[in-house]
Structures are given as C-alpha cells and as structure tokens.
PATOR-174764 format. One record per residue (C-alpha): residue number from 1; residue in one letter; x, y, z. Coordinates in Angstrom, 3 decimals, padded with zeros to 6 digits. Example, Ala and Ser with C-alpha at 12.3 -4.5 7.8 and 13.67 -1.06 7.14 Angstrom:
BEGIN
   pos   code          X          Y          Z
     1      A    012.300   -004.500    007.800
     2      S    013.670   -001.060    007.140
This chain:
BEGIN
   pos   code          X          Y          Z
     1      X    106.852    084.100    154.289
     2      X    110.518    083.847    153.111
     3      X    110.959    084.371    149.761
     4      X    114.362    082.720    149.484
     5      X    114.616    080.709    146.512
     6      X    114.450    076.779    147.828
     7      X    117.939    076.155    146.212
     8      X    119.365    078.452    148.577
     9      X    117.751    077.860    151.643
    10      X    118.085    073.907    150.999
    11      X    122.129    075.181    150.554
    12      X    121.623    077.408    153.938
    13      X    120.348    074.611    155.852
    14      X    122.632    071.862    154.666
    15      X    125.451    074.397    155.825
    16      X    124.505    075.133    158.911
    17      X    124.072    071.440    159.690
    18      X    127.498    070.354    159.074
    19      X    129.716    069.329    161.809
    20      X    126.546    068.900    163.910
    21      X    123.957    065.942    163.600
    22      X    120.973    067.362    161.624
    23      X    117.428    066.253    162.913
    24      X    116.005    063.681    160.183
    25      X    113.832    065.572    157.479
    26      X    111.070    063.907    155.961
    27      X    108.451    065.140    152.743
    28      X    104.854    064.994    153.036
    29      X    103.035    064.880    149.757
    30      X    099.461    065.880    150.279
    31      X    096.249    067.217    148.251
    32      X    094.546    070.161    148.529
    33      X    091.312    069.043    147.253
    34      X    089.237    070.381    144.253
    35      X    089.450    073.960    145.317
    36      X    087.613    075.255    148.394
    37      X    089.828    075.361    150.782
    38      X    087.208    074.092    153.302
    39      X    087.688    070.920    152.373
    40      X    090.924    070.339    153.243
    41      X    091.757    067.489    155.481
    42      X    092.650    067.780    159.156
    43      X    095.359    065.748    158.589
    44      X    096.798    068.228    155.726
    45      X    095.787    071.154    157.749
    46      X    098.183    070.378    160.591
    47      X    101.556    069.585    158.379
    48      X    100.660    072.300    156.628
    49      X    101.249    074.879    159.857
    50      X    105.181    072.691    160.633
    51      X    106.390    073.345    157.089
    52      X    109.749    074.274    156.316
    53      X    109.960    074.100    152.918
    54      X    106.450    074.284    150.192
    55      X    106.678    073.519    147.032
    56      X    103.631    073.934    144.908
    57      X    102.131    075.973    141.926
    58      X    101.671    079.847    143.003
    59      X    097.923    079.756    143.017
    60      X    097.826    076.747    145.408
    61      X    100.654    078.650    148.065
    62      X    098.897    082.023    147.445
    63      X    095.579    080.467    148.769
    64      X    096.965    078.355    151.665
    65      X    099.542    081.209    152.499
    66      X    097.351    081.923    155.889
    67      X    097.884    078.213    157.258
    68      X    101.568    078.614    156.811
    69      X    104.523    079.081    158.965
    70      X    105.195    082.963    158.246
    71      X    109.045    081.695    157.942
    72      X    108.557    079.040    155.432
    73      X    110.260    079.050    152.145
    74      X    107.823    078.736    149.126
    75      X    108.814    077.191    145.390
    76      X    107.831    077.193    142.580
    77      X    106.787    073.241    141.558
    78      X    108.436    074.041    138.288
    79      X    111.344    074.385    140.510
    80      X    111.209    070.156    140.375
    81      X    111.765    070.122    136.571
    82      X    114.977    072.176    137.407
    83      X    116.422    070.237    139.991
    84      X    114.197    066.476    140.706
    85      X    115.647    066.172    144.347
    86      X    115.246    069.299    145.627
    87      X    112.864    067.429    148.176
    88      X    115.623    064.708    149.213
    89      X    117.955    068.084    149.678
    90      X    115.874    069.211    151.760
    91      X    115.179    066.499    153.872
    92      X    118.032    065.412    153.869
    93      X    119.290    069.158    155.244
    94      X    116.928    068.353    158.151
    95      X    113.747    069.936    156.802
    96      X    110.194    069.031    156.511
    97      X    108.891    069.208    153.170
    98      X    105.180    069.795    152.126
    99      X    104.486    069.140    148.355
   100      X    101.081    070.242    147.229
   101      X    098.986    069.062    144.506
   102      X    095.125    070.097    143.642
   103      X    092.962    067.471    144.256
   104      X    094.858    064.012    145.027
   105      X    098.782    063.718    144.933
   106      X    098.459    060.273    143.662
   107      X    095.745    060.592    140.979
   108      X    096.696    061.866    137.730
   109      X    099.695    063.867    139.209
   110      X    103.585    063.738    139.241
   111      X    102.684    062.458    143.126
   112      X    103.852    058.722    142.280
   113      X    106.825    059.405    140.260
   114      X    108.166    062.437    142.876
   115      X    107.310    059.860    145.838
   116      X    109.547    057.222    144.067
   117      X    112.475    059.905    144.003
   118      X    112.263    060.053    147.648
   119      X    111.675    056.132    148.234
   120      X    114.497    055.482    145.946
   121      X    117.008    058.039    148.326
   122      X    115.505    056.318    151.868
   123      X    113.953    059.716    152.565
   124      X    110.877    059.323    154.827
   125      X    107.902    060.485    153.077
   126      X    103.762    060.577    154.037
   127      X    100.860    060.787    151.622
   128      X    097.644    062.606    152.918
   129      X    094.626    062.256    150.426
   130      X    092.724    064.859    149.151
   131      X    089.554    065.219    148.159
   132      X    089.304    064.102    144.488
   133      X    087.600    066.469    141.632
   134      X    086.404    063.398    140.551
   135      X    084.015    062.703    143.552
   136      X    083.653    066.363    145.004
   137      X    082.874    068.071    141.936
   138      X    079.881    065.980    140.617
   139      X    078.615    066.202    144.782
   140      X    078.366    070.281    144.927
   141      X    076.536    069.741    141.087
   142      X    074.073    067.471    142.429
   143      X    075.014    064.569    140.389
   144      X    074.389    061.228    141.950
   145      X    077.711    058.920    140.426
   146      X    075.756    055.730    142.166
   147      X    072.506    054.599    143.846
   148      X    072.030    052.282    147.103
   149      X    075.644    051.325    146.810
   150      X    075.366    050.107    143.562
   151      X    076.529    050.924    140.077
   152      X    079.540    051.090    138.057
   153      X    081.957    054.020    138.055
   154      X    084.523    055.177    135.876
   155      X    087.147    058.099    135.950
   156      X    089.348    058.978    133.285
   157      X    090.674    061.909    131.502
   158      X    089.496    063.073    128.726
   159      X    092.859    062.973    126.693
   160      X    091.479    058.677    126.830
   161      X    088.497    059.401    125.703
   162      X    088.790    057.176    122.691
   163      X    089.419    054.342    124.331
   164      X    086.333    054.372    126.335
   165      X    083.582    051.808    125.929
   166      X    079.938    052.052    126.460
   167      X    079.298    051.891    130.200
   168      X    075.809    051.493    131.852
   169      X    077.172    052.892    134.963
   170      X    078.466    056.744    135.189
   171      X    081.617    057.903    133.876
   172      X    083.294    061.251    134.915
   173      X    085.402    063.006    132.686
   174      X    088.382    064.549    134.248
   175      X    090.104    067.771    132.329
   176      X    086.820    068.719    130.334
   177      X    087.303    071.838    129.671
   178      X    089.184    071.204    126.527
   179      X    086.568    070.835    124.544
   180      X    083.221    070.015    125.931
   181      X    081.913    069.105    122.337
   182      X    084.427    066.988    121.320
   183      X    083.765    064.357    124.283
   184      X    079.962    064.162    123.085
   185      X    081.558    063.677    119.636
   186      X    084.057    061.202    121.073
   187      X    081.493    059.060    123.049
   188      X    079.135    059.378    120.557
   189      X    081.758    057.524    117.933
   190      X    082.622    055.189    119.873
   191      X    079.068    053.687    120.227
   192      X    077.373    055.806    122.955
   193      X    073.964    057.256    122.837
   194      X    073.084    060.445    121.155
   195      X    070.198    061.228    123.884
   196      X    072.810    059.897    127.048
   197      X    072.465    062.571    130.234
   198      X    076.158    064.886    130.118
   199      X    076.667    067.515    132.785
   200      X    079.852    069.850    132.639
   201      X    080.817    071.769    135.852
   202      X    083.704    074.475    135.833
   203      X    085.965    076.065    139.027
   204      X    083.831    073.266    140.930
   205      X    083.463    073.676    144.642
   206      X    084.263    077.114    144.320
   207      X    081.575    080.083    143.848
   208      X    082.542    080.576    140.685
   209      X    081.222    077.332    139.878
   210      X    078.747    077.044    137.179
   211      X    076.833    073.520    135.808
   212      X    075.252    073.113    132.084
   213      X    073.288    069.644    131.733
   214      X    072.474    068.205    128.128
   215      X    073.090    065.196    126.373
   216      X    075.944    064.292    124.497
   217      X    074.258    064.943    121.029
   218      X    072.848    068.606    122.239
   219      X    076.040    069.721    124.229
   220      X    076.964    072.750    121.933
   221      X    073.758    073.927    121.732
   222      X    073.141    073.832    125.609
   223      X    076.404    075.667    126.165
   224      X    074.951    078.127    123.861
   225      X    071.684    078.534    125.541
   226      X    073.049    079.205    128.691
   227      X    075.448    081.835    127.935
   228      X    078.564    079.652    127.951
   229      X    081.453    079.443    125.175
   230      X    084.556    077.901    125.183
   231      X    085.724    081.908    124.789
   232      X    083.670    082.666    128.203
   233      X    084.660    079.244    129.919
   234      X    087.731    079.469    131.789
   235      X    088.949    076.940    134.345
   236      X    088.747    072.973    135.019
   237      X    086.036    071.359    134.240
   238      X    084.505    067.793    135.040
   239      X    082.017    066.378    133.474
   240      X    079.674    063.459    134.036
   241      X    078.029    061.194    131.606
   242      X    075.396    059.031    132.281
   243      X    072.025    058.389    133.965
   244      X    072.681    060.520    137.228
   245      X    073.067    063.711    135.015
   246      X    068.824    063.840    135.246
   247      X    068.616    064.199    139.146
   248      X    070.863    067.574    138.990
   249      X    067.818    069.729    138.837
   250      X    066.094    068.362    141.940
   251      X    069.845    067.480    143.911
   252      X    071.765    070.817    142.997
   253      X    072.117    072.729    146.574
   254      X    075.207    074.842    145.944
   255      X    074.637    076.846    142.839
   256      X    071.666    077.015    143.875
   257      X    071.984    079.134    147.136
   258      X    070.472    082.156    147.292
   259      X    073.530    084.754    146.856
   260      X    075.293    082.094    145.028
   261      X    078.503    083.856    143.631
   262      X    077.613    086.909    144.378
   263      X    080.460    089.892    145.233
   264      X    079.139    091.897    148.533
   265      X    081.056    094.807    150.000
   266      X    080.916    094.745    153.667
   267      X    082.046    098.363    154.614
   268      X    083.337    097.431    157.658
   269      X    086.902    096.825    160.252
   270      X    087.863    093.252    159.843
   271      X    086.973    093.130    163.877
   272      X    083.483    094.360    163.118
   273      X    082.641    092.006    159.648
   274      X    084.020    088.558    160.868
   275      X    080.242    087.232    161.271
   276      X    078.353    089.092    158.725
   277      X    081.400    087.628    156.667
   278      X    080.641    083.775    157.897
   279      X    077.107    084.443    157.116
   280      X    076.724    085.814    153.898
   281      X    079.739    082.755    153.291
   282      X    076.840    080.630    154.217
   283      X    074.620    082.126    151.480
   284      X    077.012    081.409    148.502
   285      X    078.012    084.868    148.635
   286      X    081.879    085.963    148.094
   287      X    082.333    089.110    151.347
   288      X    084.684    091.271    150.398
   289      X    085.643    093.834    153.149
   290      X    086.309    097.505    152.853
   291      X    086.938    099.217    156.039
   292      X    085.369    102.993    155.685
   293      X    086.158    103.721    159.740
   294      X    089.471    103.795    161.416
   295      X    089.258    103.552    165.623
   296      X    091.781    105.096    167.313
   297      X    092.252    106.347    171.126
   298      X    091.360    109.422    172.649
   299      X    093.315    112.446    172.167
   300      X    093.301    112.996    175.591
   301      X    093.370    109.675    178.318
   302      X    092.634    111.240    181.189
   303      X    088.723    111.186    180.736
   304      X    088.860    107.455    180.629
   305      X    091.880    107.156    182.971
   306      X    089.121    108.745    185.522
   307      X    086.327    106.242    184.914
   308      X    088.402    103.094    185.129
   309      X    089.035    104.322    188.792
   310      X    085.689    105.486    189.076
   311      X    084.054    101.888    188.486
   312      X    087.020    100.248    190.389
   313      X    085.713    102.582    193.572
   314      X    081.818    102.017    192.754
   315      X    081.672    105.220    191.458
   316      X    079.068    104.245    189.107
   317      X    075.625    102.304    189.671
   318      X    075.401    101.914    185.337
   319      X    077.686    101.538    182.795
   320      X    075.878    101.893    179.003
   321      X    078.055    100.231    176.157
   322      X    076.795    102.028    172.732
   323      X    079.188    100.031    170.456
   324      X    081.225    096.815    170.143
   325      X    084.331    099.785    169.921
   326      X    083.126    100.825    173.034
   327      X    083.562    097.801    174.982
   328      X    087.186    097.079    173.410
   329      X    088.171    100.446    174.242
   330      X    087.096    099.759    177.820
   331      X    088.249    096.175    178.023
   332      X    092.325    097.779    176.480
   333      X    092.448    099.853    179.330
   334      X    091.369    097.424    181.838
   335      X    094.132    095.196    180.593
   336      X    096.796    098.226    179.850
   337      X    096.431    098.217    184.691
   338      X    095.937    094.201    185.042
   339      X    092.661    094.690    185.714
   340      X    089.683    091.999    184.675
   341      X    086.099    091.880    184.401
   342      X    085.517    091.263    187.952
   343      X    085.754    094.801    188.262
   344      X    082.425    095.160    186.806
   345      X    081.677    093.210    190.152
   346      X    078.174    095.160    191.557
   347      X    077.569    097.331    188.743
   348      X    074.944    096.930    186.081
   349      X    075.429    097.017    182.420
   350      X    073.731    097.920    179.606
   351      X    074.238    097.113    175.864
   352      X    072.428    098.744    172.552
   353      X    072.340    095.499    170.763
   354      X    073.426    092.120    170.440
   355      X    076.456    092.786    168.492
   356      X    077.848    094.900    171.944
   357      X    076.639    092.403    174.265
   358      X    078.359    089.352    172.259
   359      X    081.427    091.630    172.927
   360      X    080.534    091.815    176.398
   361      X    080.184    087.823    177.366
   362      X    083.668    087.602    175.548
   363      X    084.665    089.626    178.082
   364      X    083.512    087.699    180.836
   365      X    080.152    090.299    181.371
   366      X    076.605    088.901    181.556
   367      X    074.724    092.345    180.474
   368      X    072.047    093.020    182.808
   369      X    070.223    094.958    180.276
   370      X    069.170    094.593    176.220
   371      X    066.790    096.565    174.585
   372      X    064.108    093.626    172.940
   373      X    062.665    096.438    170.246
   374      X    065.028    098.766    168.633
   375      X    068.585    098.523    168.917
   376      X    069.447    101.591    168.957
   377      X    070.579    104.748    171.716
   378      X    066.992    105.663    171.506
   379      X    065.913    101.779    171.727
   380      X    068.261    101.658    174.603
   381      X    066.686    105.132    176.056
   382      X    063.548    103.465    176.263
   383      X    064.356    100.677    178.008
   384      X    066.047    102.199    180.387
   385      X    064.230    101.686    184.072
   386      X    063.772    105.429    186.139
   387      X    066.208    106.589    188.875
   388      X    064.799    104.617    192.365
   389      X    066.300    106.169    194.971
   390      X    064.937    103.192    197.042
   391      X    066.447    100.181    194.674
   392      X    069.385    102.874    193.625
   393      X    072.209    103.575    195.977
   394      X    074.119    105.154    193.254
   395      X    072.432    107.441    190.975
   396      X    075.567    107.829    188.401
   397      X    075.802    105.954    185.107
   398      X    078.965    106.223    182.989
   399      X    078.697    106.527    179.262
   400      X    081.826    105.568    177.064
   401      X    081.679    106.963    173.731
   402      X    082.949    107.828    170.583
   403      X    084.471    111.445    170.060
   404      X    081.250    111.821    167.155
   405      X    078.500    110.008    169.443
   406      X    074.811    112.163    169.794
   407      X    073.662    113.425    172.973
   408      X    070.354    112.312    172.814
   409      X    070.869    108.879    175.214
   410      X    072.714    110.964    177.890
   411      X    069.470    113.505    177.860
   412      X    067.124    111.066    177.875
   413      X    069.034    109.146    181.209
   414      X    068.790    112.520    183.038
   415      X    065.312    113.002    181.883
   416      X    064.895    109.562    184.045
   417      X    066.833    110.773    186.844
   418      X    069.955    109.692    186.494
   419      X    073.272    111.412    186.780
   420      X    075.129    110.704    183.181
   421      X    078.570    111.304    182.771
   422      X    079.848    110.230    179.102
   423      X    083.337    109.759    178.830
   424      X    085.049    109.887    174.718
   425      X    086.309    106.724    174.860
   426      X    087.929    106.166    171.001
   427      X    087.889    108.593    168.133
   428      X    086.481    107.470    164.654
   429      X    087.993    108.954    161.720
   430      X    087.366    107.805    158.170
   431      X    089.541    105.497    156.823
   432      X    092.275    105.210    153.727
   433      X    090.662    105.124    150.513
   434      X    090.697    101.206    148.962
   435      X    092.809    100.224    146.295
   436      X    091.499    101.786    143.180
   437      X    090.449    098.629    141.533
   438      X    088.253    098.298    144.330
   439      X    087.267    101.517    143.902
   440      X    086.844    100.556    140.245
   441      X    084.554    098.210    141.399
   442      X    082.442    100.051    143.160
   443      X    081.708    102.505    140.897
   444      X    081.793    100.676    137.742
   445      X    078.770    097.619    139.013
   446      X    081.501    095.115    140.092
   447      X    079.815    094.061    143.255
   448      X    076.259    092.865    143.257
   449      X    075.857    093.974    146.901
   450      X    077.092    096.516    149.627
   451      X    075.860    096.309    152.985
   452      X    075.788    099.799    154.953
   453      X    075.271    098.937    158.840
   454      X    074.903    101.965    159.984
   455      X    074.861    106.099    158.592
   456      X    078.418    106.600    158.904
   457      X    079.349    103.722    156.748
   458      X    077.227    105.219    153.920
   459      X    079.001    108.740    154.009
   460      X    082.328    107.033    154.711
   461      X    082.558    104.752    151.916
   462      X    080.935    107.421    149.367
   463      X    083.525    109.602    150.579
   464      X    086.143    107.442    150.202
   465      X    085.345    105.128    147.090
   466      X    082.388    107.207    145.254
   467      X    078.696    106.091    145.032
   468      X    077.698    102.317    144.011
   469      X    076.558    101.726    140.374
   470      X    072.898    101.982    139.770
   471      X    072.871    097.579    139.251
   472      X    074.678    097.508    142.705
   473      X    071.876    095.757    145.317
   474      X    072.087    097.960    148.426
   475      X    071.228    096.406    151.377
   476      X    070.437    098.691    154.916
   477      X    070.151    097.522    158.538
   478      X    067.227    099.923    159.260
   479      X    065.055    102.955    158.475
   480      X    067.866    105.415    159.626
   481      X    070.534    103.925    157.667
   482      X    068.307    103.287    154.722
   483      X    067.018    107.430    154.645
   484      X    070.380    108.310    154.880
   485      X    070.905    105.950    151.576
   486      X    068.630    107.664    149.792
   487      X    069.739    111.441    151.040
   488      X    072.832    110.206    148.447
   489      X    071.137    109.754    145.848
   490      X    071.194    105.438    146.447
   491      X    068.163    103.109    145.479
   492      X    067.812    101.271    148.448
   493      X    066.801    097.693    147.297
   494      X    066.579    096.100    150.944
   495      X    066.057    097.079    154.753
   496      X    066.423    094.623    157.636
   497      X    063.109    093.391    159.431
   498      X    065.480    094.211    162.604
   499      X    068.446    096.116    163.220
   500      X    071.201    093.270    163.287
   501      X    073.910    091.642    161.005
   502      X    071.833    088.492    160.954
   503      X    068.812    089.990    159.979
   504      X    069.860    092.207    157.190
   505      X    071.817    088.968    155.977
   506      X    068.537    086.879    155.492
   507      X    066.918    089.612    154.250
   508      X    069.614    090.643    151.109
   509      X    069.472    086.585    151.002
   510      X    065.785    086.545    150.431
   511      X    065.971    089.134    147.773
   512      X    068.922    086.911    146.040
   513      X    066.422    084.174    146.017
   514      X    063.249    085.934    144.454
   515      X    065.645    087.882    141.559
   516      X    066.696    083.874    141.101
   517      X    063.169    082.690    140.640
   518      X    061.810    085.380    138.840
   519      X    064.695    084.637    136.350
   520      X    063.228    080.142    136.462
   521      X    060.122    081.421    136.225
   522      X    060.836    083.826    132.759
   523      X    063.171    081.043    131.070
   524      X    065.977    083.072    131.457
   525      X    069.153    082.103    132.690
   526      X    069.867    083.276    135.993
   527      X    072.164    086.434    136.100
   528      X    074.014    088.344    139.380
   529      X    073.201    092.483    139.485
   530      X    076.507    092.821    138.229
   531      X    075.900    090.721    134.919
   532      X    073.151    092.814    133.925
   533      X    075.285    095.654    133.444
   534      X    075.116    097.005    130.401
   535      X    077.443    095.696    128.132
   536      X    078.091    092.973    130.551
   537      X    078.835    088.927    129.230
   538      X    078.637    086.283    131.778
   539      X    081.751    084.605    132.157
   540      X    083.212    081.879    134.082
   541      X    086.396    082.481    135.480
C-alpha cells in the first residue's frame, strides 16, 4: 500500500483535479468490531476493498491491510488531531474515505464528533456498525446479558463507575482493564452486593482471550488464583456484573475449544497448508506456517514436454498423480500450450490420497482411482488392478514425479504388468531458513505444536530451524513420518488414525482436549505446552 503521508496525497489529488470536474468524494465511518476480524460486516468488508484514503490506528490497518486496495494511502488517526478535516480534504479532492474505529464508530469513539466535521462541510458521509465489545465480548465468554427477551441492560465505562446505581439487571463494564479491583470496590461503595457474580474477559474474541469469574468482593483473589495480575494482564478488558456471570461455566464454547490459543507450526507451502490452516482455525488454534520445501521446475523440460504429447496422442492408458505438486506441475504445462483437462479425455487416473485428488476435481478430473487403506505409493501399489490385455488396449502408465521420488511404485506397476514410464516433473529443494525469531521459537518452546506431514518436512525444518523444544507437542500423519520423528531424537506425542490433514487435525485436537481435562480434573488452571516451560508465567497479551 502507498505509504504517502495523507497530507500529501490529499494535496496530490486536489492538484490533479483542478481545471477538471473532480468526481464527488464521500467518507465512510465504519467499525471493525471487537477484534476478530471474522466478524466484520459485509457491508464494511466491501468499502473497505474501494478505499482511497484509511485512516485508522496502525494495529487496526496492519490487520485489515489484506482487504485493502494495494494503492491506498494509510494514516495515522492521530493524523486527525493534526489537521480535523483531513477527511473533508479528501473528499472533497474526489476521494473515498474509510475511517476505522474498533468496535462501533458511534459508541464511545470520536465517530460522532468527526461525523459532525463532515456534516457541518456538506461532505457525504455513511456509518456501518460494528459489532460492539459490549455485546460480542460477554457472547464468546458465555455470559448470558438477558433471558427470554427480558431483563435490564446497562453499558458504561468504567471511568462512570461512580455514578452507577444498583441494577437487578446486568451491567457490562467497558475499559476494565484499568483496574479490575477497583470496580468491585466501586460497586461495592456504592451499595452493590459483596457476593454479586463479576466476570472479566481480556483481548475478547480473539485467541488470546482469557475469562476469570468471581464476585465483586473476591475479585483480587480470583485474579490471583488463576495466574492473572494486573502486571500479566495486558489488553481491553470487559467485564460483566450481575446474575448471568454464573452460567459462564456451562455456556463458555470458545475458550473452551480444544487447542484454544494454542501456537502450531504447520511446516508447509502456503498452497499446501490452506486447509490444515482453516481447520486447526476451527479448533481455537493460532497456524502459523513455515514453509521447509521450495517446488521448482525441472532442470530439464523435455521429459515432461514428451508426456504432455504423449497423453494428448493416447500414449498412455494410466496416469498416477503421487502429490498435489504433481498435479500443478502437470496442470502449468497444460496451460503454458492452451490445453485443458479434456485432454485427460479416455485415460484413467490415479491419485495417492485425497489431498491429490481434491487437486484433481479442481482441475476438472474425476479420479478413477483412490486407494481406501493407506495413502501412500505403496497404498496406491496395492490398489492398483493387474495389466488385462483383454480390458487394456494400452499397457503404458505415466508417472510424474518429483526429482527425489522412490522407485518402489514404478516396480511394483511392472511387477503387475504394466509398462511405467516416470517422468521428473518438479524438483524439491529445501527452503530459506525462517526468520530467526521464528527460529527462536522453535527451539526455545514457543509453539505448543508442529505438525510434520510427511518425512521430508521433519528433516527439512530440523535442518533449517533446529529441533523443537522438549514441551513442543509433535503431531505426525502416520507411522513413517512418526519413526522418522523419533530417528531425530523427537518425542512424538501424536500419530493420525489415517494418513490425512483432517485426521491428524482431530487427533492433535483430541490430545488438546484430554491435557485440558486432566488440568479440571487436578484443580489446576489450564496451561498450553508452551506455558509449562520452565521458567514460563502465563500472560495475557
């Protein structure tokens, strides 16, 4: 994205407009919700991606940098206390505008006072709601605000604290993390309930989030007896007073997943992690990928330059996709001569595993053949059906490979009769080494989890990063991957009931989930592998 300061482009626009008759800017003031970017609105989503101009605090225009225009000019909001109209310059230089707030632009925010700027100077402007703190926050905690519709609610800050009456209803605290003590103390003074139900949630909506439930005349000590200080505490905080505090126990469904929070290394090519990713998402987890395997093409085309022509002339009665690599490297050079799948038209095709035959339907490629059992070139060896020279007219079947693949598939083929020819379709090399706090990480208990998929990723990423710490889950997608673990010197903590992303998933998931009730069950508060390093203090960022 530009990184023009907004003066200047505001000056740049304005410029270029004059003598001309500028199109009609306008400012759209919308909220970004309580933190997870999931939540944003479709409405806010779409202006979002027609920006011109953002103006917003850095951590809000970091995190929605990828539904940007990759020309848009971001500022500062402190730029506002600078110069009040830089959004009725813009606009009125012929640009859209997109202010941001967290949560709602018109609830405790400068929203109303920055809208009245542009009212005041006839610039168009739009509001789009966001999700409130005040609301979201207290639903991923599990806290009920109201039953059947009815019930009294109240929202305020906690800076007005002392103006608050006893309520029968709930009341939700905004800015609590200034002193979760003091609001018992507050309350307390002015007439409420030692014993009343309080429940404090920081970085809600985010997995970093973390709930502690008390009353108002306990709250330091229940801070204390789960680990939390105002010196470990970091972010906002909301907290929620009354009644519906007590029904966060049997309600809470988001700190309560089974990987909630927890940092997993995915050792794998952005192309390759994109659903292991949006699963272990779906666990509470945090995915952070690490790519230990760079593909690139053949050193010498002509191999695969052959077989294209091959299975355009019906050269071939087979063709046996090994890898998801191997059916983009196929599918590249199809495209690189116009061709499309209905090349394929008349031969059969075979794919190790789910993962490769996903990659195949995207393609436009129903695969004729799946190996149920093992996937695997030996699961796919064995499901292989003989040479028929009956049912056969062609008795070739082409193999596209990597430069490293084994040879035990193409044996096995011409143990059945066939006529294999394998073909190096990309080479695999081992990728740059990560940044060195990730490396850091690795090494020093950081993540909680790493995921190896398959042999190579265990050698690449020791080679390129070092070996996990000893509190560092590792997770395997089958008895291969999981001896070559433990050739390294690696505890292996958890091996998939069958070789796939999905599988090895629930499985680290279900192993997330018994460390979490073994912790219930013992009293203790509930810690991630990499909090139980030694030396390690929880803290909530």
């Amino acid at each position: 994205m530009n990184p023009t300061p907004a003066t200047d482009r505001v000056a740049k626009a304005a410029k270029s407009a004059k003598g001309q008759q500028a199109s009609p800017g306008w400012v759209a003031f919308i909220g970004t919700g309580p933190g997870d970017p999931s939540l944003l609105t479709v409405r806010a989503h779409e202006l979002l991606g027609q920006a011109d101009l953002v103006v917003a605090e850095p951590w809000i225009s970091e995190q929605l940098a990828p539904l940007l225009p990759a020309d848009a000019t971001i500022a500062d909001a402190e730029s506002l206390q600078a110069d009040p109209k830089l959004l009725v310059k813009a606009a009125k230089a012929g640009q859209f505008v997109v202010r941001l707030y967290p949560g709602d632009p018109f609830t405790l925010s400068s929203g109303p006072a920055e809208a009245a700027v542009c009212a005041k100077a006839k610039v168009a402007f739009e509001v789009v709601p966001g999700v409130s703190p005040a609301i979201a926050v207290p639903g991923y905690a599990g806290l009920p605000l109201t039953s059947d519709g009815r019930g009294d609610l109240r929202i305020v800050h906690a800076a007005e604290l002392s103006r608050i009456s006893v309520t029968e209803g709930s009341l939700v605290v905004l800015g609590a993390e200034t002193g979760p003590a003091d609001i018992g103390k507050m309350l307390i003074a002015g007439g409420w309930a030692e014993t009343t139900p309080l429940a404090i949630t920081w970085n809600g909506t985010t997995t970093d989030q973390h709930t502690v439930t008390g009353t108002l005349g306990t709250v330091a000590a229940d801070m204390k007896a789960a680990g939390v200080s105002l010196l470990t505490a970091h972010g906002p905080a909301v907290a929620v007073v009354g009644e519906g505090v007590t029904s966060q126990q049997a309600l809470s469904w988001f700190e309560t997943k089974p990987l909630f929070g927890w940092r997993v290394l995915v050792p794998r090519t952005k192309e390759q992690s994109d659903e292991v990713c949006a699963l272990l998402r779906a666990s509470g987890a945090v995915p952070e990928q690490v790519p230990t395997i760079a593909v690139e093409p053949p050193r010498t085309p002509q191999q695969m330059e052959r077989a294209v022509k091959g299975l355009v002339t019906g050269r071939y009665q087979w063709v046996g996709f090994t890898s998801v690599n191997a059916v983009r490297a196929i599918r590249e050079k199809f495209e690189e001569y116009g061709l499309d799948a209905r090349a394929f038209a008349g031969v059969k095709v075979a794919a190790v595993g789910e993962q490769t035959a996903t990659a195949l339907r995207a393609f436009g490629i129903m695969p004729d053949l799946v190996p149920a059992g093992e996937q695997s070139a030996e699961g796919l060896a064995d499901a292989w059906p003989a040479y028929d020279d009956v049912l056969d007219p062609i008795n070739r079947v082409l193999l596209p490979r990597a430069d490293i693949a084994t040879e035990g598939l193409l044996a096995r083929l011409t143990e059945l009769g066939w006529e294999a020819e394998d073909v190096v379709a990309y080479r695999t090399v081992r990728a740059a080494p990560p940044p060195a706090p990730v490396r850091e990480a690795i090494k020093g208990g950081g993540f909680d989890a790493v995921l190896f998929t398959s042999s190579s990723t265990v050698r690449n990423l020791i080679g390129i990063a070092g070996k996990p710490h000893a509190v560092t889950v590792i997770a395997t997608i089958g008895p291969q991957t999981a001896k070559t673990a433990a050739e390294f010197g690696l505890r292996v903590d958890v091996t998939a009931a069958t070789p796939s992303v999905a599988a090895l998933v629930e499985a680290l998931a279900e192993h997330g989930a018994a460390i979490r009730d073994a912790a219930i069950a013992a009293g203790q508060p509930v810690r991630k592998p990499s909090e139980r390093r030694r030396g390690a203090r929880r803290r909530i960022k």
